[in-house]
ZAMARGU-4260 file (C-alpha; in steps of 0.2 Angstrom, whole numbers, plus 5000, padded with zeros to 4 digits):
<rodrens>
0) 5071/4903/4876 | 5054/4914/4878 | 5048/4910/4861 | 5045/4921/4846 | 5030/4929/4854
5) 5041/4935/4870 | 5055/4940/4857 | 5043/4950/4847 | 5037/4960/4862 | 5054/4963/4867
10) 5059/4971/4851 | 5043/4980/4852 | 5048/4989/4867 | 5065/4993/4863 | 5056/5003/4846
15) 5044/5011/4856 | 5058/5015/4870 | 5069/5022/4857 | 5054/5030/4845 | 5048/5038/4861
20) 5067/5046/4866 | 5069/5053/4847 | 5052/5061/4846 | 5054/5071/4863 | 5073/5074/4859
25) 5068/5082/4843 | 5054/5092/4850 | 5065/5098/4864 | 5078/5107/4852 | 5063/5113/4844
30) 5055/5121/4859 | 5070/5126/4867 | 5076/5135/4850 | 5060/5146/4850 | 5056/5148/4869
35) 5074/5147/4878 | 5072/5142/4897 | 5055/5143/4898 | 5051/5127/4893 | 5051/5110/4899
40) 5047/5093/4900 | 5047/5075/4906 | 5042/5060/4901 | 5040/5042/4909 | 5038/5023/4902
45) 5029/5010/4911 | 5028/4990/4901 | 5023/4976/4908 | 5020/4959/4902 | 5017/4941/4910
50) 5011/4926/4901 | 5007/4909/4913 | 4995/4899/4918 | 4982/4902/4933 | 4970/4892/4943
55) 4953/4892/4935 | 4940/4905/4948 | 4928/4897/4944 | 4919/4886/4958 | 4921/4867/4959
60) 4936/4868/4944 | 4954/4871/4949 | 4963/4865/4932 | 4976/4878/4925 | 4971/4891/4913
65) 4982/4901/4900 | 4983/4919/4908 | 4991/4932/4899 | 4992/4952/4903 | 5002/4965/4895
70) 5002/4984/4901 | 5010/5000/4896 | 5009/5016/4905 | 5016/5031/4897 | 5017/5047/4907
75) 5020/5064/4897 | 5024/5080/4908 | 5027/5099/4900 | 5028/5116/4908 | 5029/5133/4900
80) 5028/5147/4913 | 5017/5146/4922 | 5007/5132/4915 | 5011/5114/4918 | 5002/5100/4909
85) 5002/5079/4914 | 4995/5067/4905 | 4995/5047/4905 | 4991/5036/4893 | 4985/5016/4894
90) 4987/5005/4881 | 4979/4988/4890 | 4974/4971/4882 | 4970/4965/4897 | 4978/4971/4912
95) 4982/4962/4928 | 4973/4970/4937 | 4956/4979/4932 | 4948/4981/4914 | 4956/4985/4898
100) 4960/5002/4892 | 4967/5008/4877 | 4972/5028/4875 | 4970/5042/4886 | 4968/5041/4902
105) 4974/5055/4911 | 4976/5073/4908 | 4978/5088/4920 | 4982/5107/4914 | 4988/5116/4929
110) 4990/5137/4932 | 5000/5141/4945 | 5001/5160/4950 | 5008/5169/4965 | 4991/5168/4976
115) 4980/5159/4964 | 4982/5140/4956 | 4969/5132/4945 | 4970/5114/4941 | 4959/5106/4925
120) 4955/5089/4921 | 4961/5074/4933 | 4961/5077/4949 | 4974/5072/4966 | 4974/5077/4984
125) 4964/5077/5002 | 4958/5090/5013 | 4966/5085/5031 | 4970/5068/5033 | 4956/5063/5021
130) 4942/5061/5031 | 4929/5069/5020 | 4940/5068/5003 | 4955/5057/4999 | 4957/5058/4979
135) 4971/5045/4977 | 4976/5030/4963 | 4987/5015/4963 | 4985/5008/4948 | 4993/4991/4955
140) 4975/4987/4965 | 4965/4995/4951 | 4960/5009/4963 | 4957/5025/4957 | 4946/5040/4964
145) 4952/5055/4955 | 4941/5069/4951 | 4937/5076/4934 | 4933/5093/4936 | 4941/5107/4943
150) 4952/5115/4958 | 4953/5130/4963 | 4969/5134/4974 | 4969/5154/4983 | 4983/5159/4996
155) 4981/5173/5002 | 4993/5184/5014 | 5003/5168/5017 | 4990/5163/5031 | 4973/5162/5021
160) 4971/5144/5012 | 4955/5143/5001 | 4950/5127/4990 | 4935/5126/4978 | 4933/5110/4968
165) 4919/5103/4959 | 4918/5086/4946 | 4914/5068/4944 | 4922/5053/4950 | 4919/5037/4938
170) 4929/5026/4946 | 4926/5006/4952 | 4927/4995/4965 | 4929/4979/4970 | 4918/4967/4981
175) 4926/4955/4993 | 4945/4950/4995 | 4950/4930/4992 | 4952/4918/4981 | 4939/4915/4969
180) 4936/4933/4964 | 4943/4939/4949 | 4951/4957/4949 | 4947/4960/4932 | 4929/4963/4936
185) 4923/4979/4943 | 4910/4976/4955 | 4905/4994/4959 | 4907/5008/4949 | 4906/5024/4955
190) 4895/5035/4946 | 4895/5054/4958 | 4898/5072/4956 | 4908/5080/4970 | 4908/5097/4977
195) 4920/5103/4990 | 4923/5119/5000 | 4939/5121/5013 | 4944/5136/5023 | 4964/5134/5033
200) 4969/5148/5040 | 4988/5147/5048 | 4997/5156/5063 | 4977/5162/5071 | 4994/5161/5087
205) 5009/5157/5082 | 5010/5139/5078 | 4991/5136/5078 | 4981/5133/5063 | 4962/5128/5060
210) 4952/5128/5046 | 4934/5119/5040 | 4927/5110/5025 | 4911/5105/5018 | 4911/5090/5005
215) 4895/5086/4996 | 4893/5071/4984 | 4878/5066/4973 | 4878/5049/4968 | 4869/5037/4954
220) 4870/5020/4963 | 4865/5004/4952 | 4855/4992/4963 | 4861/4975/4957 | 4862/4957/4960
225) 4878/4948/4955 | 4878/4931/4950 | 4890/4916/4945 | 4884/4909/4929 | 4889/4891/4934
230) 4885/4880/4917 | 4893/4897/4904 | 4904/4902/4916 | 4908/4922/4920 | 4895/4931/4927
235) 4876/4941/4925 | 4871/4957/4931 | 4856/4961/4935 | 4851/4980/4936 | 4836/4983/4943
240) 4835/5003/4947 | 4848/5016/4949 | 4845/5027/4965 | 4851/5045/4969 | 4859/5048/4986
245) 4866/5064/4992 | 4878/5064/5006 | 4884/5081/5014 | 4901/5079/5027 | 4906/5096/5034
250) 4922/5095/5045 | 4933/5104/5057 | 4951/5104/5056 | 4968/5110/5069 | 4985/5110/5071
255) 5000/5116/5083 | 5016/5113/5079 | 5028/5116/5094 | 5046/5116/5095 | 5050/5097/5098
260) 5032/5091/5095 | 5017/5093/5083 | 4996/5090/5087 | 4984/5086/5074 | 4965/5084/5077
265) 4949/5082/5062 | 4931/5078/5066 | 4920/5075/5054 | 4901/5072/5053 | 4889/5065/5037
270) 4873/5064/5033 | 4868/5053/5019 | 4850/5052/5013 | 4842/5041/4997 | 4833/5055/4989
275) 4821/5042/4980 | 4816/5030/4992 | 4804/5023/4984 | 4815/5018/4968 | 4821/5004/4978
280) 4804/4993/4978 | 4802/4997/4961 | 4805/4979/4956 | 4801/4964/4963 | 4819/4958/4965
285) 4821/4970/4978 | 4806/4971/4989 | 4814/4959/5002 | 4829/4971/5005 | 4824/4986/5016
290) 4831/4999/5019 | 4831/5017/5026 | 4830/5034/5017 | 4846/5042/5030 | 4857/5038/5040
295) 4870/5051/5049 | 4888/5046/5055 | 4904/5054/5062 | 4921/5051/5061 | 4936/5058/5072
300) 4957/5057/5070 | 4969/5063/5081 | 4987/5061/5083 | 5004/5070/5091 | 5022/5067/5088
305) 5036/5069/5099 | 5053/5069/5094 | 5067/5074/5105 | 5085/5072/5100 | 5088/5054/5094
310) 5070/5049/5100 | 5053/5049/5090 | 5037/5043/5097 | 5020/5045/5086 | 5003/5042/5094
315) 4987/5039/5083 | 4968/5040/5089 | 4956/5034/5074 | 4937/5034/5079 | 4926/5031/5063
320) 4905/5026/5065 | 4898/5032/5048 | 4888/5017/5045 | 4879/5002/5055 | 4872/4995/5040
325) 4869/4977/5044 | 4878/4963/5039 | 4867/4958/5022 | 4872/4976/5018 | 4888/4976/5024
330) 4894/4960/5013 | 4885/4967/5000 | 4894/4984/4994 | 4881/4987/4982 | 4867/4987/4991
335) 4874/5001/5002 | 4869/5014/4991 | 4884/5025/4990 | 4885/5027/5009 | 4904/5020/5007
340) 4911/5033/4997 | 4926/5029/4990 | 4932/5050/4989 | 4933/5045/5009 | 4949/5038/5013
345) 4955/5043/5032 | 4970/5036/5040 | 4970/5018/5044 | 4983/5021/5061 | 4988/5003/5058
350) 5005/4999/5050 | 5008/4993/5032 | 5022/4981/5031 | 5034/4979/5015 | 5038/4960/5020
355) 5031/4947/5009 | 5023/4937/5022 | 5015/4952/5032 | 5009/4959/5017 | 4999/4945/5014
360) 4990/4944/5031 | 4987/4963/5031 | 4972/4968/5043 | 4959/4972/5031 | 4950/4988/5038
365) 4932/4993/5039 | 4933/5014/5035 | 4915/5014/5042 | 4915/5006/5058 | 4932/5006/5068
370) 4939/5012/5081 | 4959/5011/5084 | 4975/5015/5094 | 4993/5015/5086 | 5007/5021/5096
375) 5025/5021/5086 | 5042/5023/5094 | 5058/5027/5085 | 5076/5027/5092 | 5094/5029/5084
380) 5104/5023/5097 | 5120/5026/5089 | 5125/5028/5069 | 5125/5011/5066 | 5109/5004/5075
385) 5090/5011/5073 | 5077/5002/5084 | 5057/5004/5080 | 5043/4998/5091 | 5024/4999/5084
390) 5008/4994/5092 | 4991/4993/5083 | 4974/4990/5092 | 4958/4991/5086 | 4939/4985/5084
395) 4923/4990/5081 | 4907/4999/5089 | 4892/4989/5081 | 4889/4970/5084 | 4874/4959/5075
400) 4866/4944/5075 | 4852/4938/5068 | 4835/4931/5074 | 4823/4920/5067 | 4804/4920/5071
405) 4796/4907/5073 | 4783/4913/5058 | 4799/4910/5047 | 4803/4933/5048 | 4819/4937/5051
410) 4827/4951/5057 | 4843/4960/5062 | 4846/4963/5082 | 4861/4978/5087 | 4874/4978/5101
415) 4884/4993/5104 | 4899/4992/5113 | 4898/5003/5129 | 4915/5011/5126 | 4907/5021/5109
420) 4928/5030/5111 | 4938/5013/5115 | 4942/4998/5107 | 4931/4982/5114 | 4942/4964/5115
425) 4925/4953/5114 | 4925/4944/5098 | 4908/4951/5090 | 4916/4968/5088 | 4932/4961/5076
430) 4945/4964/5087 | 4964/4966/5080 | 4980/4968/5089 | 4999/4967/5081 | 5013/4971/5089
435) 5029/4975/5080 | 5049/4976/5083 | 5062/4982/5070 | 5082/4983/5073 | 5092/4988/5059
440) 5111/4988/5062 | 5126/4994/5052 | 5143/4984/5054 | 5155/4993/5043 | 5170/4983/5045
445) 5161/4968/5041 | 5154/4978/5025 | 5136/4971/5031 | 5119/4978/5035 | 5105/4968/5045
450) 5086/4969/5048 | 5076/4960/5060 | 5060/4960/5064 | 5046/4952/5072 | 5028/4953/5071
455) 5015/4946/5084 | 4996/4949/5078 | 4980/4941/5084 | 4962/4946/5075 | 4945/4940/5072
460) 4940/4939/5054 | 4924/4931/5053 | 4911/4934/5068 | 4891/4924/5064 | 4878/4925/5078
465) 4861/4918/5077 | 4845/4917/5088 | 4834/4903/5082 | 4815/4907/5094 | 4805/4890/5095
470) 4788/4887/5098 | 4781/4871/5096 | 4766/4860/5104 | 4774/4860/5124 | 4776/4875/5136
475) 4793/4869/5135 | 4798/4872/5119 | 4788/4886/5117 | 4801/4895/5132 | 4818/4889/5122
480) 4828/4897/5109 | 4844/4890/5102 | 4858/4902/5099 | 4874/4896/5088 | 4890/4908/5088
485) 4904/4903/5076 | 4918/4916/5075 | 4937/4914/5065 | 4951/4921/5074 | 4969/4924/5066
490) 4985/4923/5077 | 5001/4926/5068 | 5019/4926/5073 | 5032/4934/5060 | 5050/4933/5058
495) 5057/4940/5042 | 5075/4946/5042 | 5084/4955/5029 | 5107/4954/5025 | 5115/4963/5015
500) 5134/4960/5014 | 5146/4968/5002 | 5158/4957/4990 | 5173/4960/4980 | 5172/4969/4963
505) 5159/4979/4968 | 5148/4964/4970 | 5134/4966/4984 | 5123/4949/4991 | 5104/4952/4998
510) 5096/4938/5007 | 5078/4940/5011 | 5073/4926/5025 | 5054/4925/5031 | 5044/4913/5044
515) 5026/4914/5048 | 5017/4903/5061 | 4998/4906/5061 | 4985/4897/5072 | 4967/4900/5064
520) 4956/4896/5079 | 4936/4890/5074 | 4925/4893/5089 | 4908/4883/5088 | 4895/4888/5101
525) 4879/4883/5102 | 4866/4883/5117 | 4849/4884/5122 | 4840/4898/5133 | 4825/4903/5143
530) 4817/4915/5128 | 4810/4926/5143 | 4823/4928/5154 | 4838/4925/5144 | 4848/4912/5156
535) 4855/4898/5149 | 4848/4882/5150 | 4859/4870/5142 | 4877/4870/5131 | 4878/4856/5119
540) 4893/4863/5111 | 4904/4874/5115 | 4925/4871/5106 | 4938/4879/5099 | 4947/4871/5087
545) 4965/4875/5081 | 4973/4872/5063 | 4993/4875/5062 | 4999/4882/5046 | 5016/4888/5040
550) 5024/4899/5028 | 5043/4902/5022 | 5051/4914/5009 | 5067/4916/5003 | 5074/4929/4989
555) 5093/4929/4988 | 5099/4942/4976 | 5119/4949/4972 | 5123/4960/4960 | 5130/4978/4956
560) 5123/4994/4962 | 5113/5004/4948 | 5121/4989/4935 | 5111/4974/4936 | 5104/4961/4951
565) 5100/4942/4949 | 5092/4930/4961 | 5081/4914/4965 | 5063/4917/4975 | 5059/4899/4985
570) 5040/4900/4994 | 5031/4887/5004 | 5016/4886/5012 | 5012/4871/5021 | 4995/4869/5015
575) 4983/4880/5008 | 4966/4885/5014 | 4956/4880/5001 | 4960/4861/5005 | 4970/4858/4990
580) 4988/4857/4985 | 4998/4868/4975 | 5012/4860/4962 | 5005/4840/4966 | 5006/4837/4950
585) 5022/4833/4939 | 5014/4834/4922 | 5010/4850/4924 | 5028/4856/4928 | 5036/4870/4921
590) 5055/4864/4914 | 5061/4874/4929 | 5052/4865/4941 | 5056/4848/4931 | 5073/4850/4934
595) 5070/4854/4952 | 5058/4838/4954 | 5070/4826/4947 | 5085/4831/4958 | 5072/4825/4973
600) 5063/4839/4979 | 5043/4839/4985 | 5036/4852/4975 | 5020/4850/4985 | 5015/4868/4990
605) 5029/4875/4984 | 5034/4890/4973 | 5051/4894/4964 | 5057/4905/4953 | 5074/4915/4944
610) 5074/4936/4941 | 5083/4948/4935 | 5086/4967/4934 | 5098/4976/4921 | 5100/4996/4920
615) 5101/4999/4902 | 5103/5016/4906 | 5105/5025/4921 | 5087/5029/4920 | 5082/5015/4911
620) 5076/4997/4921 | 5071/4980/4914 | 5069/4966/4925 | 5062/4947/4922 | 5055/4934/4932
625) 5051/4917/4927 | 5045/4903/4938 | 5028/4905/4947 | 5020/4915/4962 | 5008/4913/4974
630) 4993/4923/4976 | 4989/4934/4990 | 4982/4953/4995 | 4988/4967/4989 | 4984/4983/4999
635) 4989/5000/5001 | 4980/5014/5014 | 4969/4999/5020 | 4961/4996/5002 | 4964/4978/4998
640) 4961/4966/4982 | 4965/4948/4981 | 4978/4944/4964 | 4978/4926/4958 | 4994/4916/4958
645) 5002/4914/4943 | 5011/4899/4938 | 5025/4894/4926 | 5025/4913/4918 | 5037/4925/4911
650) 5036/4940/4918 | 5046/4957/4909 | 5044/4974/4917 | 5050/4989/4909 | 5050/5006/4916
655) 5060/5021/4909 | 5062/5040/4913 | 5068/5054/4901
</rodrens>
């Protein structure tokens, strides 16, 4: 049914599954034989294959184009004594996401005494919440900012807490998020050495603790122009200097944890400087793009939780100005010069939603301008029902818009919001708002679990302004100036529900069920004014138009607990963004959505497929899917990347632990 190729790589993973199993098993009784109870181990598999077709990125085409990924993770833990090694290989040819690797990846030796640690190699972790430095990876949006280097760990007297780490992130990143862009391209890489200093020192009274941090990073940043080669296709880099920034963020960090609540505060200031200006002009290509030798930011989070008996309320404060780099720079990460750093990951105080259709209308945060409320309640009103309320707000402190001179110069104008420590609702400061319910109830004689929730978000996404001065022959055209204003803004409403009943034999049915209204608003404004005094003269447009769009998905799964699960995925959309249509055309059908078509169904937007999960072994889980799947955002911690849709594919995942 998958053909010879999916067959071969199916048997190719059962003998590496089992090879894998026999080597560690004999190499267990081996060790165990010599060493006894001192040593162990533990070792994880991770394979992944799809093979479809995907909609060409390229601009103008849209015919559909083989696609084909296959990934295989293998994660390999030991520990003797006191020392603990991890390491994880990647065999990709290519990945879904990010660019191919085959061999090592990974690899971190750990000491671990009583009041002294000491960690080689890969590095993980944060100082505070991670508002100086937030080494973290998800492989599944190709973000990784581990360090490779080392980590010093002391504890002294139970109350001292020392860290000293020093290494190099080589990492990458990706530029904007939406269609079009293809996540197999890294369009940054990161290129720094870190160095790092923290000081905690808990119980200074009792359940008060503070601490500090210094974080320094030097950087290598590659000033480049990317470019769409439209006649060959793929794309040209041009290099044209590599500059060196240095970036210092000291930081101050407390903590009081009381009986029935707990109170977090970090503030965080950085100065970033381009220690060879003048390498930026070096070529002609860059002589039009200007730029600063430093620039100095803050950032500050707070947050308290409160949690009496069967209630829990959390309040978050997030206030982050570390850059007001214009917009040129701002859509251009490049350009920036490292003053992004990817080691800085603070909280985003917004929620992150496991729904399909919220997760793909996350709000895409700006780690260097924003400021932001969220306020989340908990309440268990009885054993079988659990209510949860969350509210998000935030915006930023910096708006722009550009003037045009009359000599044909341009340049960028500022407006900072008067409220530098509150959230601003006027659109050129990217307002967002969502407001979220949850009820999950418990009917046990029904032998059925519900979830609903609901979702009410509004956001601007896209804010241009422009200031066009005139001068012409007459006085009066001399005094006029045009302004033009066009701004996007996003209102969603979301309804996904979740049941769960139980059936005889064991049996257990899932239903996934999912609505989504969204009304994207385009504002046009455009108006003339007195260039002296700033009144208005005249409005010759100013409209806000409306499009209607609609999106539906259903999963419905049964199956046996920790035995097997099959189901059918249904999606719509009721029409797509980019002004074409999905699944028009029946001569490009797969045989499952021929079947479908013939029995009458409009595939026109539309998305179908069939999967399957089977425990082979308790510890062991292989799941299929074949139909296709729309594209959309994938985020976690506010970092997003856009993945392709994938159409008429067969999709294997396996992943195993032992």
């Amino acid at each position: 049914m998958f053909g010879r190729e999916r067959q071969n790589l199916l048997t190719n993973l059962h003998h590496t599954n089992t090879l894998l199993r026999r080597a560690f098993f004999f190499l267990a009784i081996l060790l165990v034989q010599i060493k006894g109870q001192d040593f162990s181990y533990s070792a994880g598999l991770t394979s992944l294959y799809g093979d479809g077709r995907q909609r060409s990125l390229e601009i103008g085409r849209g015919e559909l184009l083989p696609y084909i990924y296959r990934e295989h993770f293998l994660d390999l833990t030991a520990g003797y004594g006191s020392f603990f090694l991890w390491s994880n290989l990647e065999f990709s040819s290519p990945p879904q996401i990010g660019p191919t690797h085959s061999g090592l990846r990974k690899i971190r030796l750990l000491w671990e005494g009583q009041t002294l640690s000491v960690s080689v190699g890969d590095l993980y972790g944060q100082f505070g919440r991670g508002l100086a430095l937030n080494l973290w990876e998800n492989q599944g949006i190709d973000w990784d900012t581990s360090l490779r280097g080392i980590w010093l760990k002391s504890r002294w007297r139970d109350v001292w807490s020392i860290d000293v780490l020093t290494g190099r992130i080589a990492g990458g990143r990706h530029l904007p998020v939406g269609p079009g862009v293809d996540p197999r391209i890294r369009d940054f890489s990161d290129n720094s050495e870190v160095s790092a200093l923290s000081v905690f020192r808990s119980n200074i009274v009792p359940g008060a603790s503070l601490g500090g941090y210094v974080v320094r990073v030097n950087s290598s940043n590659p000033w480049f122009s990317k470019m769409r080669n439209l006649f060959e296709g793929g794309y040209v880099t041009v290099d044209s200097a590599n500059v060196q920034t240095q970036s210092v963020t000291p930081g101050l960090m407390g903590e009081y944890l009381g009986p029935d609540f707990d109170l977090y505060v970090e503030v965080t200031r950085r100065e970033h400087r381009i220690i060879d200006g003048d390498s930026l002009f070096s070529s002609a290509q860059s002589k039009w793009f200007t730029y600063g030798d430093s620039q100095r930011g803050w950032g500050g989070y707070g947050s308290i939780s409160y949690y009496p008996g069967r209630l829990g309320m959390t309040v978050e404060y997030k206030n982050y100005m570390y850059d007001s780099s214009d917009l040129d720079k701002r859509r251009h990460l490049p350009f920036r010069l490292g003053r992004s750093s990817s080691i800085q990951r603070p909280p985003s105080a917004f929620r992150e939603h496991s729904s399909t259709l919220l997760s793909r209308t996350p709000h895409v945060m700006d780690f260097e301008d924003e400021v932001g409320l969220q306020v989340e309640a908990n309440f268990e009103a009885n054993e079988d029902i659990f209510l949860l309320f969350n509210y998000a707000a935030s915006s930023r402190h910096v708006s722009f818009q550009k003037v045009f001179r009359p000599d044909f110069s341009t340049e960028w104008m500022t407006e900072e919001t008067e409220m530098q420590l509150w959230m601003d609702a006027r659109e050129q400061y990217y307002p967002f708002r969502e407001i979220y319910g949850e009820i999950n109830a418990h009917f046990d004689q029904l032998g059925l679990d519900f979830k609903g929730m609901i979702s009410q978000s509004s956001e601007i996404i896209v804010y241009d302004a422009f200031f066009i001065e005139r001068a012409g022959a007459s006085e009066w055209l001399s005094s006029q100036s045009k302004r033009i204003v066009t701004w996007e803004k996003r209102n969603l409403l979301t309804l996904p529900t979740e049941l769960t009943v139980n059936l005889p034999l064991g049996l257990g049915l899932t239903l996934y069920w999912e609505h989504q209204w969204e009304d994207l608003q385009l504002k046009t404004y455009i108006g003339f004014e007195d260039q002296q005094t700033g009144a208005v003269d005249s409005v010759t447009t100013d409209e806000v138009n409306s499009v209607p769009y609609y999106y539906r998905y259903v999963a419905v799964n049964i199956g046996k607990p920790s035995r097997f699960t099959v189901g059918l995925v249904y999606d719509y959309a009721s029409k797509l963004k980019t002004g074409q249509s999905a699944n028009a055309d029946p001569g490009e059908d797969s045989w499952l959505e021929a079947v479908i078509r013939r029995n009458g169904v409009d595939l026109r937007n539309k998305w179908f497929g069939v999967q399957s999960s089977v425990y082979v072994t308790p510890s062991t889980i292989l799941s299929l899917f074949y139909g296709s799947l729309q594209g959309g955002l994938k985020c976690d911690s506010g970092v997003c990347v856009y993945v392709p849709g994938i159409e008429d594919a067969l999709t294997i995942s396996l992943t195993s632990n032992f």
